[in-house]
Rosetta silent file (secondary structure, phi, psi, omega in degrees, C-alpha in Angstrom):
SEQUENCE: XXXXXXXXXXXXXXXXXXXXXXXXXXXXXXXXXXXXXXXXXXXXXXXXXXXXXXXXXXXXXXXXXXXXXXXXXXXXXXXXXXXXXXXXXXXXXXXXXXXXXXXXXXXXXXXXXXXXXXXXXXXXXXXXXXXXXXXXXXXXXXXXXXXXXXXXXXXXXXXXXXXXXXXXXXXXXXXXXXXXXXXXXXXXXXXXXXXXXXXXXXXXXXXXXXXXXXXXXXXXXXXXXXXXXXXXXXXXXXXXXXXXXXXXXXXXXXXXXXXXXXXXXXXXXXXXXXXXXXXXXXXX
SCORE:     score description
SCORE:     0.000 S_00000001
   1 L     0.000  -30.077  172.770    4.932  -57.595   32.369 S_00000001
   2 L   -80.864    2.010  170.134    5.250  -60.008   35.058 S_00000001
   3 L   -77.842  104.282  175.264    4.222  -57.754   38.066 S_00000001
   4 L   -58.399 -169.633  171.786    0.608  -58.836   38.418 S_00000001
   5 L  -103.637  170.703 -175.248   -2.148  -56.593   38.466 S_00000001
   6 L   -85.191 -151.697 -155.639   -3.320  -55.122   41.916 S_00000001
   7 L  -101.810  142.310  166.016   -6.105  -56.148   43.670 S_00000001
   8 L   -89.533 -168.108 -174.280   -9.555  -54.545   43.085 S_00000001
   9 L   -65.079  144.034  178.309  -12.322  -53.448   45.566 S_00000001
  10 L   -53.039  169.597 -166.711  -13.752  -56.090   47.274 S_00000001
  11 L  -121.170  146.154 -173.918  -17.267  -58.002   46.241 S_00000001
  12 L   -79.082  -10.570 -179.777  -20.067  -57.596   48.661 S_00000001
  13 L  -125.379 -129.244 -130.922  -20.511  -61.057   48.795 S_00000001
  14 L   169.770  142.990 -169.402  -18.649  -64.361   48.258 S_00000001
  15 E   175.978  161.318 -161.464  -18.446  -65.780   44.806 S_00000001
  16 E  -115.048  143.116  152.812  -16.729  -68.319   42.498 S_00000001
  17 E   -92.779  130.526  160.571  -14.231  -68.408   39.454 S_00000001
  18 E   -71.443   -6.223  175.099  -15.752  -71.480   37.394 S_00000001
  19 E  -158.790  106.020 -163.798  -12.740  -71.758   35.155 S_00000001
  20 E  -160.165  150.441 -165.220   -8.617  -71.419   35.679 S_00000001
  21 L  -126.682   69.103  171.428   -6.027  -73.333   34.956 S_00000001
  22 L   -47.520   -7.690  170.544   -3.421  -73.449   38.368 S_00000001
  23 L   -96.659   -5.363  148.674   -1.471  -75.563   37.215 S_00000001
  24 L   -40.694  -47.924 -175.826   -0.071  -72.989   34.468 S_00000001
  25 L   -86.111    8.854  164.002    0.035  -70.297   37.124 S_00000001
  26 L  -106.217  -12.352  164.679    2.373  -72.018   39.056 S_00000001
  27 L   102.062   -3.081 -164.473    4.482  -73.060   36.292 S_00000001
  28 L   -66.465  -58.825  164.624    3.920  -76.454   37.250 S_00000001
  29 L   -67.507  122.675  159.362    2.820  -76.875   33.639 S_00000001
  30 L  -104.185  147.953 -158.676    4.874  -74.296   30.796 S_00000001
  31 L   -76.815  117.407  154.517    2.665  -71.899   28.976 S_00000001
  32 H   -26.542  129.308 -154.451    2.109  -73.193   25.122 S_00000001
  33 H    11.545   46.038  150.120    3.962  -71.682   22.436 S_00000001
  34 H    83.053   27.483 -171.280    5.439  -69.491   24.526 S_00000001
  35 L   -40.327  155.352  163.595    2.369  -67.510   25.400 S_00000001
  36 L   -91.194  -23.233  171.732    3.711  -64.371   26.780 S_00000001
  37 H   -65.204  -71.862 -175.709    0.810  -63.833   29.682 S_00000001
  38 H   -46.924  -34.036  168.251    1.102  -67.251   30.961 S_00000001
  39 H   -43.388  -73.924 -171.160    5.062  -66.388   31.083 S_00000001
  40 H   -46.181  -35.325 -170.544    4.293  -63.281   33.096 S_00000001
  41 H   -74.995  -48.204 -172.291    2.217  -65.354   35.137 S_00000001
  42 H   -66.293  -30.323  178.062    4.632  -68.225   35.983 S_00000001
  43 H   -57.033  -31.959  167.048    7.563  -65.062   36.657 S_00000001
  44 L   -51.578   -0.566  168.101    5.031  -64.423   39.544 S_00000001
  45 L    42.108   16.602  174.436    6.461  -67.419   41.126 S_00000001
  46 L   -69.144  151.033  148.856    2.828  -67.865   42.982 S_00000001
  47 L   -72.736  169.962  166.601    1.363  -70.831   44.811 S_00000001
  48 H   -76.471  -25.960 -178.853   -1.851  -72.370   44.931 S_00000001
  49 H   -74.666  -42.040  177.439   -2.194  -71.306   48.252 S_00000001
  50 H   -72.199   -7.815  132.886   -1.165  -67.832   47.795 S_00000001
  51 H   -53.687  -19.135 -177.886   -3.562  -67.841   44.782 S_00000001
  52 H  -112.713  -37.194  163.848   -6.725  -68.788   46.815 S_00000001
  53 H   -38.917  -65.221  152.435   -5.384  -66.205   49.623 S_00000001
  54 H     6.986  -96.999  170.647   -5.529  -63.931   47.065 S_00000001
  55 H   -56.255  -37.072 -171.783   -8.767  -64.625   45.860 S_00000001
  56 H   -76.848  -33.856  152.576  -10.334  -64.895   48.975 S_00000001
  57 L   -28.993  -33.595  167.111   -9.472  -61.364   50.310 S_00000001
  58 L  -111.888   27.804 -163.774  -11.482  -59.592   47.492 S_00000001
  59 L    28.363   62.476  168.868  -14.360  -62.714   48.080 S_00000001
  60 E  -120.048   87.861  151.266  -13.544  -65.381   45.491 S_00000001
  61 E   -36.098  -73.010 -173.074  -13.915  -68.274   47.674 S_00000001
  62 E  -134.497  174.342  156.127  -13.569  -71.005   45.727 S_00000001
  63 E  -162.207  178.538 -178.186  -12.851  -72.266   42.652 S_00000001
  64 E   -79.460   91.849  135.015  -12.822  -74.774   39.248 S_00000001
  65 E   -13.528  136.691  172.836   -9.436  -75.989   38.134 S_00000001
  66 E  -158.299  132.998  161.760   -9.578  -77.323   34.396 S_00000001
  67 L   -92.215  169.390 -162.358   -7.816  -79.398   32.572 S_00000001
  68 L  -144.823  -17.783  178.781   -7.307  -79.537   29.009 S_00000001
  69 L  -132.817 -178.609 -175.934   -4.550  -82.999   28.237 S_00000001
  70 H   -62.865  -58.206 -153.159   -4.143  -86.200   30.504 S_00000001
  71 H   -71.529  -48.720  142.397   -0.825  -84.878   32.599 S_00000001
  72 H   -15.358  -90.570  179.770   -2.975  -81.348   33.377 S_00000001
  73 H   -25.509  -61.753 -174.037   -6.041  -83.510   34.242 S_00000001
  74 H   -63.836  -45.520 -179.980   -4.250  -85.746   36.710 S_00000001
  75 H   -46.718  -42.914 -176.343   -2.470  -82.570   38.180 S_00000001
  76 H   -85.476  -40.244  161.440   -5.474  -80.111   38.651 S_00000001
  77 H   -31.276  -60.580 -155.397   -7.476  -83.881   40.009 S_00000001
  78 H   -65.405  -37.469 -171.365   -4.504  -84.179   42.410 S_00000001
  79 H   -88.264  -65.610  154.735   -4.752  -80.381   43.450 S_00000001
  80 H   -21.088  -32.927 -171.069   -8.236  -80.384   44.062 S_00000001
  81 H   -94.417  -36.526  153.292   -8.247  -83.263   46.501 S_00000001
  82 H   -31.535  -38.280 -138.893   -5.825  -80.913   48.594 S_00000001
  83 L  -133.906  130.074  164.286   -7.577  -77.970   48.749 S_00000001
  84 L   -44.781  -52.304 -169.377  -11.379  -77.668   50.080 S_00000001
  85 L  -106.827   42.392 -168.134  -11.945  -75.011   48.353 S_00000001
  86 E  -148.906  145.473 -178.057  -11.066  -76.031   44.755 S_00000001
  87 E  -102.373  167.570  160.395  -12.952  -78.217   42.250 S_00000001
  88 E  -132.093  116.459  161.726  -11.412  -80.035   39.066 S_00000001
  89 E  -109.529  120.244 -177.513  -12.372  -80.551   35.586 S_00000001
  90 L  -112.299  145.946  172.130  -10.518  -83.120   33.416 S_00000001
  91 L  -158.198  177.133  149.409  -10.621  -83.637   29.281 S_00000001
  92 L  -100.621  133.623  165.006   -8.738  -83.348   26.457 S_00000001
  93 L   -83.282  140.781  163.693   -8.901  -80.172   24.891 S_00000001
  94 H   -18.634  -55.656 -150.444   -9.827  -79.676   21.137 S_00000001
  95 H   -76.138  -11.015 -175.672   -6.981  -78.515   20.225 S_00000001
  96 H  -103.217   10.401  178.146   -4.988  -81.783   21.553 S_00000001
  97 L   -13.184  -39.823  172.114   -7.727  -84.137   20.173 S_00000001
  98 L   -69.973  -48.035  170.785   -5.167  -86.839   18.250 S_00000001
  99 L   -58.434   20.094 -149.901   -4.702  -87.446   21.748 S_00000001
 100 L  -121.038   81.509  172.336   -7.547  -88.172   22.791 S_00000001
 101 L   -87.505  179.827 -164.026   -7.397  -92.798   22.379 S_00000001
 102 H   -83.816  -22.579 -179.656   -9.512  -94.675   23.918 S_00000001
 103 H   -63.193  -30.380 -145.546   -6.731  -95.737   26.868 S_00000001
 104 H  -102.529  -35.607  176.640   -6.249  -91.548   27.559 S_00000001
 105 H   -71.730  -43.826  166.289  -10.067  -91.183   27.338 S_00000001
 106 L   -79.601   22.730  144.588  -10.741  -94.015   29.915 S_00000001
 107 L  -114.066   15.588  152.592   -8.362  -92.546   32.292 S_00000001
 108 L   -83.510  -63.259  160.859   -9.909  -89.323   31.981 S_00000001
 109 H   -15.978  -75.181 -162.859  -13.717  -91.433   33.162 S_00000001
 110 H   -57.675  -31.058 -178.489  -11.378  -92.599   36.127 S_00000001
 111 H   -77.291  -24.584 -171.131  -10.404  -89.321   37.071 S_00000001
 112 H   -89.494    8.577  168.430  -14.086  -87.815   37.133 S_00000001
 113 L   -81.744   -4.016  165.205  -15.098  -90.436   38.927 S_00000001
 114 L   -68.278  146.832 -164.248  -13.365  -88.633   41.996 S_00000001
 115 L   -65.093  -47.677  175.662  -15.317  -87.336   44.275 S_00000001
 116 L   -50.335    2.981 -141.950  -13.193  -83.773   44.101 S_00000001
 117 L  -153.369  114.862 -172.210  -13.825  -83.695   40.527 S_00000001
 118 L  -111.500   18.691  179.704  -16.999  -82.174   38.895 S_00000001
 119 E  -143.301  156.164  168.602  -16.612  -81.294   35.455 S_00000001
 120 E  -121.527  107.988  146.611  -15.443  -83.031   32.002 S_00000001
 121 E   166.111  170.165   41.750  -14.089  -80.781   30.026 S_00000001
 122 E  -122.970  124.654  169.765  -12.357  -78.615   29.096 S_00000001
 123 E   -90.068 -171.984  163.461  -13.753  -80.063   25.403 S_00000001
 124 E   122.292 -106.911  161.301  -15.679  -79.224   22.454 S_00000001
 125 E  -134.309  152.108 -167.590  -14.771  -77.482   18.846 S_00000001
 126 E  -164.320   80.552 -131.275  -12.224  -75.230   17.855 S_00000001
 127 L  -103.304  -13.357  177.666  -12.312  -73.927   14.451 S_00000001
 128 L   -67.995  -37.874 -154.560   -9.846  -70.924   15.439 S_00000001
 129 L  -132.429  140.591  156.043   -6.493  -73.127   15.750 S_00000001
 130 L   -90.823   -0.665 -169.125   -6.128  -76.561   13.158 S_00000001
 131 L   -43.692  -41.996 -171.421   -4.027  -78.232   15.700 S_00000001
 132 L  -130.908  165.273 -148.543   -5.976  -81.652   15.495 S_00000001
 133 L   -91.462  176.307 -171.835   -8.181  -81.893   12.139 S_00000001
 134 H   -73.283  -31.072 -173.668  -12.377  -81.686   12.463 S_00000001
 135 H   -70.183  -57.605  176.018  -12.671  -85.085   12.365 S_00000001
 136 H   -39.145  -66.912  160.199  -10.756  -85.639   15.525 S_00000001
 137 H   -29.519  -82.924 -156.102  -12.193  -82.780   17.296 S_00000001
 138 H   -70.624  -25.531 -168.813  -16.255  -84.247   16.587 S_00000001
 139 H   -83.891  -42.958  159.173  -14.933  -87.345   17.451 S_00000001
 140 H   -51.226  -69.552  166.002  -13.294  -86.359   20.893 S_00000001
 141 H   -44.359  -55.569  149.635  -16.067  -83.910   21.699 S_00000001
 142 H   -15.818  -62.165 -178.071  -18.390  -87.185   21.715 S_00000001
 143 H   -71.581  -12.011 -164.263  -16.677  -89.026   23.458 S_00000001
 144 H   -82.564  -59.374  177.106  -16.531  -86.547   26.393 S_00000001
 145 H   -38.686  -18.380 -171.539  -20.446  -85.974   26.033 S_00000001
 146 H   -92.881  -38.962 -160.684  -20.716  -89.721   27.151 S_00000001
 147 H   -74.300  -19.032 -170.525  -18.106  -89.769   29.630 S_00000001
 148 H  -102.211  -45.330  160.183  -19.993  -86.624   31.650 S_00000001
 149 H   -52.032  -78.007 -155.283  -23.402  -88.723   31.188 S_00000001
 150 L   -79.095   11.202  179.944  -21.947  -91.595   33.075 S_00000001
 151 L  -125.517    7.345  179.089  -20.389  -90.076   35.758 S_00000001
 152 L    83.395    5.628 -156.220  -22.668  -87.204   36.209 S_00000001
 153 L   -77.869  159.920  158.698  -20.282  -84.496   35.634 S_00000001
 154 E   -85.940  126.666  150.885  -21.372  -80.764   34.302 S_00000001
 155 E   -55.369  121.371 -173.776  -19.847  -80.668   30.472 S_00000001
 156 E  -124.846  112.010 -162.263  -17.387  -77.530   30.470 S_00000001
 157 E  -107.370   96.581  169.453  -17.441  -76.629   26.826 S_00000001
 158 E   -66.318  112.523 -174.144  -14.588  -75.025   24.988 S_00000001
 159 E  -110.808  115.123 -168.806  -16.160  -73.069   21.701 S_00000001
 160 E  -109.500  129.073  172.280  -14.015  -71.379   19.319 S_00000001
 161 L    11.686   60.453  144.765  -15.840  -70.225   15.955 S_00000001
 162 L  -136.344   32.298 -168.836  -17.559  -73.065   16.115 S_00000001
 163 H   -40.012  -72.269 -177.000  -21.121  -72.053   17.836 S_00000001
 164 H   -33.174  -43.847 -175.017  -23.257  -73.945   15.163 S_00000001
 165 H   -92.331  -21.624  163.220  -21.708  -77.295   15.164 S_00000001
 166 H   -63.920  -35.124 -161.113  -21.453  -77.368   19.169 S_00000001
 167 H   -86.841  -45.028  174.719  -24.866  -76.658   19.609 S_00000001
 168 H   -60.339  -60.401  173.962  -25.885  -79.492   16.999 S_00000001
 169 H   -30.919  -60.286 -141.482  -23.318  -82.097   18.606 S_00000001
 170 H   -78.673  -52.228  161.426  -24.929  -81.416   22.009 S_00000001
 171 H   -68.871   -7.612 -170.717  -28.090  -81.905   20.232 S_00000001
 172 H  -105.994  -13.354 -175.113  -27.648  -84.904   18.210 S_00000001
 173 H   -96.710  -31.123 -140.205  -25.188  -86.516   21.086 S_00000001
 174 L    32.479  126.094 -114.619  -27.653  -85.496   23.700 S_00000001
 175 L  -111.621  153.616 -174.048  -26.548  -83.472   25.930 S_00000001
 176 L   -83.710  174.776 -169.382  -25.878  -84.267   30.047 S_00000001
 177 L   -69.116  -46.312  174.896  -27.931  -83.025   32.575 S_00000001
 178 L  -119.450  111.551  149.637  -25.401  -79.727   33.249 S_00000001
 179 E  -119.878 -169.518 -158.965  -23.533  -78.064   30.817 S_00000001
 180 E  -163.358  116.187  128.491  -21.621  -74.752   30.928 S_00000001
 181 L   -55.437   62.828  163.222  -20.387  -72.505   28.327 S_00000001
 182 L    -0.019  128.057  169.686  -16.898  -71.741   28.856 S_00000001
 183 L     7.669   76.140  172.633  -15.481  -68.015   28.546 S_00000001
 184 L   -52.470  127.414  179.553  -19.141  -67.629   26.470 S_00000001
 185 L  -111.336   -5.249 -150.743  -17.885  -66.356   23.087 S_00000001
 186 L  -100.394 -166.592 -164.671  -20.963  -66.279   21.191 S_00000001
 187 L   -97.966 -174.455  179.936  -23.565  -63.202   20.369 S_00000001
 188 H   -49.823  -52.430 -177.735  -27.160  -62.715   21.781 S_00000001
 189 H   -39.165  -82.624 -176.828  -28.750  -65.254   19.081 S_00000001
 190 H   -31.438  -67.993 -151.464  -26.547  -67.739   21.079 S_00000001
 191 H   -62.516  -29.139  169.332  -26.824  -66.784   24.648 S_00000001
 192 H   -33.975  -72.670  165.654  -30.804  -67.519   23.557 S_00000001
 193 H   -50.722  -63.846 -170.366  -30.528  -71.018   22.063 S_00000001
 194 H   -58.503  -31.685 -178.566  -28.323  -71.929   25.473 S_00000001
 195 H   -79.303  -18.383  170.795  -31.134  -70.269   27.928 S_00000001
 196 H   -58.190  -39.923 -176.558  -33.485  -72.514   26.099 S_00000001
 197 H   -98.711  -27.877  153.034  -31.814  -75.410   26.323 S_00000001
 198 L   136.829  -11.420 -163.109  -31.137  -75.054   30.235 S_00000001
 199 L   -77.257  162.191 -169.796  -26.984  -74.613   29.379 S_00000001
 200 E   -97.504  154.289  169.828  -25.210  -72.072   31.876 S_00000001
 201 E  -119.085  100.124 -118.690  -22.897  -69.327   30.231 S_00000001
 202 E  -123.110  101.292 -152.844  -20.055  -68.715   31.814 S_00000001
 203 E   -98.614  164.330 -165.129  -18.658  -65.093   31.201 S_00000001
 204 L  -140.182  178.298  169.951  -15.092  -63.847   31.152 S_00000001
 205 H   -62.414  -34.571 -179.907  -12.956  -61.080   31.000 S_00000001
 206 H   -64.376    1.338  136.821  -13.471  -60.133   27.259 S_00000001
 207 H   -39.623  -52.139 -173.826  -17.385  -58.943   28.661 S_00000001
 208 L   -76.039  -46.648 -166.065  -15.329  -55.873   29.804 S_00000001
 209 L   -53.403  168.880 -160.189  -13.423  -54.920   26.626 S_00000001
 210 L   -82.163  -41.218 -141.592  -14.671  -51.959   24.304 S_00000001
 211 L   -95.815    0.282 -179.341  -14.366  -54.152   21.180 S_00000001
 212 L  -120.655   55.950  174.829  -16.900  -56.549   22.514 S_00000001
 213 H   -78.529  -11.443  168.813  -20.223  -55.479   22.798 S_00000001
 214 H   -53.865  -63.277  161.999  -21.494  -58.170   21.238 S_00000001
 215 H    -9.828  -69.995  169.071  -20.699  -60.189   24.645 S_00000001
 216 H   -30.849  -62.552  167.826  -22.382  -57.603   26.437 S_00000001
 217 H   -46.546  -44.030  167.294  -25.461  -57.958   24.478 S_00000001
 218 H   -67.526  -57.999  168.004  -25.403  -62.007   25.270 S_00000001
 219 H   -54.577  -31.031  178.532  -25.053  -61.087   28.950 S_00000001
 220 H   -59.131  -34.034  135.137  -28.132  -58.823   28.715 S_00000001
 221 H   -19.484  -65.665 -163.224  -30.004  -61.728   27.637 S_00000001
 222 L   -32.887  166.269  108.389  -28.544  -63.956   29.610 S_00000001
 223 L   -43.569   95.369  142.152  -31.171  -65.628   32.490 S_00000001
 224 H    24.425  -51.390 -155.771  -29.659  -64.662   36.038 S_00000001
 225 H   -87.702  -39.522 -174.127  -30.200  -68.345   36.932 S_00000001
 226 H   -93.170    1.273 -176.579  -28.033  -69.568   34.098 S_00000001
 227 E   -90.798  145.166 -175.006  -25.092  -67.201   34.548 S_00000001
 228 E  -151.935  159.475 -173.656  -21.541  -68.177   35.939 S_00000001
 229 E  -152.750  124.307  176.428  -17.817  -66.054   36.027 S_00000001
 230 L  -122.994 -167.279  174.259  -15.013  -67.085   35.563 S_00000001
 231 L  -128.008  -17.557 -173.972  -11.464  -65.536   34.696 S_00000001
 232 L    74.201   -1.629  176.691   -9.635  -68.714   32.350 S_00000001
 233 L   -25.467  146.206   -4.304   -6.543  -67.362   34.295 S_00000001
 234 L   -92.960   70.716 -149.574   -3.805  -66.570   33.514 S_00000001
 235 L  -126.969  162.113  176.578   -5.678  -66.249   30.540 S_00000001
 236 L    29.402   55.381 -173.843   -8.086  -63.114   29.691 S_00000001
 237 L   -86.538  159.956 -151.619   -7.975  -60.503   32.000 S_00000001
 238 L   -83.548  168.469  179.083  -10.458  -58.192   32.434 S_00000001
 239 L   -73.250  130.064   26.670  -10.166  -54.249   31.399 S_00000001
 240 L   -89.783   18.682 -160.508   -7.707  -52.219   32.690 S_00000001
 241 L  -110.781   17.213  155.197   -5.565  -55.385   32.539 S_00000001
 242 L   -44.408  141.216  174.952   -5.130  -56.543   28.769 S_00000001
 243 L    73.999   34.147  121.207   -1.608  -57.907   27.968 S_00000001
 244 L   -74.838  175.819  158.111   -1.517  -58.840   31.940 S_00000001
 245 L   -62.212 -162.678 -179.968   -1.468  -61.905   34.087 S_00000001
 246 L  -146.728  146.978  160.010   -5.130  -62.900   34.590 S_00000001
 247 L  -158.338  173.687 -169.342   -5.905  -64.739   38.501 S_00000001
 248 H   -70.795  -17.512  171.182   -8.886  -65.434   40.503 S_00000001
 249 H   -93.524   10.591  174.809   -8.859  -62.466   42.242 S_00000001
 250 H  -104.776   16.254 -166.852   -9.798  -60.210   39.560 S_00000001
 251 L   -77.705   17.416  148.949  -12.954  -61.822   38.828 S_00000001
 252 H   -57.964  -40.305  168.805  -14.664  -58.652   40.575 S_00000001
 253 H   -89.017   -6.203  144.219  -14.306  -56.124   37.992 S_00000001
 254 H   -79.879  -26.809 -178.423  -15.897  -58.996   35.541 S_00000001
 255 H   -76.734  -37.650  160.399  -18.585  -59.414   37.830 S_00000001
 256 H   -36.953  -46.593 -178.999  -19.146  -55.642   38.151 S_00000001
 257 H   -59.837  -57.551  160.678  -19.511  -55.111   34.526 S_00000001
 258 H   -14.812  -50.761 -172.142  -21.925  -58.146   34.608 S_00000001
 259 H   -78.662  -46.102  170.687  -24.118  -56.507   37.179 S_00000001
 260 H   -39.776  -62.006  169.448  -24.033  -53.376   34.954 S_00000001
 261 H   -45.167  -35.240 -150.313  -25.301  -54.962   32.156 S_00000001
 262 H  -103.993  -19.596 -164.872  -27.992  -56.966   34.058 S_00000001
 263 L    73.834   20.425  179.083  -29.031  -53.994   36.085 S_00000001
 264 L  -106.688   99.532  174.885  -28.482  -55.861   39.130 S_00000001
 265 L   -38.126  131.556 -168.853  -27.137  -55.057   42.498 S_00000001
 266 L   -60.803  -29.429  169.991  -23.783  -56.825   42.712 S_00000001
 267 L   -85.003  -17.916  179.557  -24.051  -58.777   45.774 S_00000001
 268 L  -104.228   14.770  161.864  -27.160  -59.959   44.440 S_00000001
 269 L  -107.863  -19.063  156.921  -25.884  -61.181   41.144 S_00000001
 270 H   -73.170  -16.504  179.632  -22.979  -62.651   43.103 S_00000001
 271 H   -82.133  -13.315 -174.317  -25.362  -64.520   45.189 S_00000001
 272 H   -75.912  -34.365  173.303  -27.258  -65.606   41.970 S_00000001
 273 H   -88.059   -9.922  164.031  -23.620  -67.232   40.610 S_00000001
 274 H   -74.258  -57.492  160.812  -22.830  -68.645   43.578 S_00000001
 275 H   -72.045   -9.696  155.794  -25.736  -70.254   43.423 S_00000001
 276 H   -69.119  -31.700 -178.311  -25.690  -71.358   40.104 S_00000001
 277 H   -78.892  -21.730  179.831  -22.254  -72.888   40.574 S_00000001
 278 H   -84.794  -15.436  173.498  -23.456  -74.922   43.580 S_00000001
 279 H  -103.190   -8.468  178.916  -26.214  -76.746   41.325 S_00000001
 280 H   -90.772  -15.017  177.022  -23.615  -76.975   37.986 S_00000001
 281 H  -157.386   27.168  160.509  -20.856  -78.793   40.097 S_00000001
 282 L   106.329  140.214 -178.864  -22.253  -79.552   43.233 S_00000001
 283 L   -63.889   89.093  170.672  -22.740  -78.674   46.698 S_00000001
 284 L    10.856    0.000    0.000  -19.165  -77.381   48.468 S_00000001
């Protein structure tokens, strides 16, 4: 299980993952209850540089780092300002939420005030796991909505069975100028409500799986202009690779499917998320 997977055919064009978490896949970080993927990932003993080598070989230029607790945050912050070609988003994640005081939230503000470091999140609700209670969660997710207003940040939203109550926070919190919809989980109905409201939806490997056509159906939807791909590495890999690592260089066979769905020539739906990613976190 720890033998990644190999590389697929190259993209005709240049393109971004918007969401991965490097400091897991270097082990830097150890994989939460004991995921077994993230294991397999860290037995890969890769760097970040031979991760963006990687990527860049099948043309995934650059990409978004994301954090999800303070020690993450500073680390993927830290790793970004190395690398050219890598962005950072720092939060608290839902699921760590009790953590989220007001000293841990204002040194998450201080980190996105770096210039390397374009996103808050990743936040939001997370009704799949109780680790931190509802309360917490609504409370946390708030505070992040403010903290991405005053620094200008795109909001990077984690949503777990909780579609309804994100999309009312965002409205009743009011919502920042860019937000993004994380490894988009929701149905068509959704991807609808988000092209309405201007947020981007940010597709994953579970777009490729059989059992998810629902997904599909959201991408079909989807605006062009509002779409972004990521992989959540080493998290969700795309089909044939369930039960694998997940890395930035497989985001080709998500974007392929993508283009299927859309009915779009491939280089020109990678040039559409490339350009979507340069207005959601900024010009390179």
């Amino acid at each position: 299980m720890s033998e990644l997977p190999p590389p697929p055919e190259p993209l005709p064009g240049e393109v971004f993952d918007s969401h991965c978490h490097l400091d897991i896949m270097v082990a830097r970080r150890q994989a939460s209850s004991g995921d077994p993927v993230a294991l397999a990932a860290q037995a890969a003993a890769a760097t970040v540089e031979s991760i963006l080598d990687e990527a860049r070989a099948v043309g995934v230029t650059r990409l978004v780092t994301v954090g999800y607790d303070l020690p993450s945050s500073r680390w993927n912050a830290e790793t970004a300002g190395d690398h050219r070609d890598v962005y950072a988003g720092v939060a608290i994640h839902p699921n760590e939420a009790h953590a989220a005081t007001p000293e841990v939230l204002a040194e998450i503000e201080e980190l996105a005030r770096l210039p390397h470091v374009r996103a808050v999140g990743e936040t939001g609700l997370d009704y799949f796991r109780d680790w931190a209670s509802r309360e917490d969660q609504h409370a946390s997710f708030r505070a992040h909505i403010e903290i991405a207003k005053r620094t200008g940040r795109a909001l990077v939203i984690h949503d777990r069975d909780a579609h309804d109550d994100v999309i009312a926070v965002l409205a009743d919190q009011g919502a920042p100028d860019v937000v993004v919809f994380h490894s988009f989980s929701g149905d068509a109905e959704l991807a609808k409500q988000c092209a309405e409201a201007g947020y981007y939806m940010s597709f994953s490997g579970p777009v490729t799986y059989k059992n998810a056509g629902y997904l599909r159906e959201a991408a079909a939807v989807a605006p062009p202009e509002l779409m972004l791909v990521e992989t959540d590495a080493p998290y969700l890999p795309p089909t044939p690779h369930r039960g694998r690592p997940n890395a930035p260089y497989l985001i080709p066979l998500t974007l392929r499917c993508l283009a299927e769905v859309k009915g779009m020539d491939v280089a020109a739906l990678a040039a559409a998320v490339s350009a979507n990613g340069e207005r959601a976190f900024g010009a390179w």
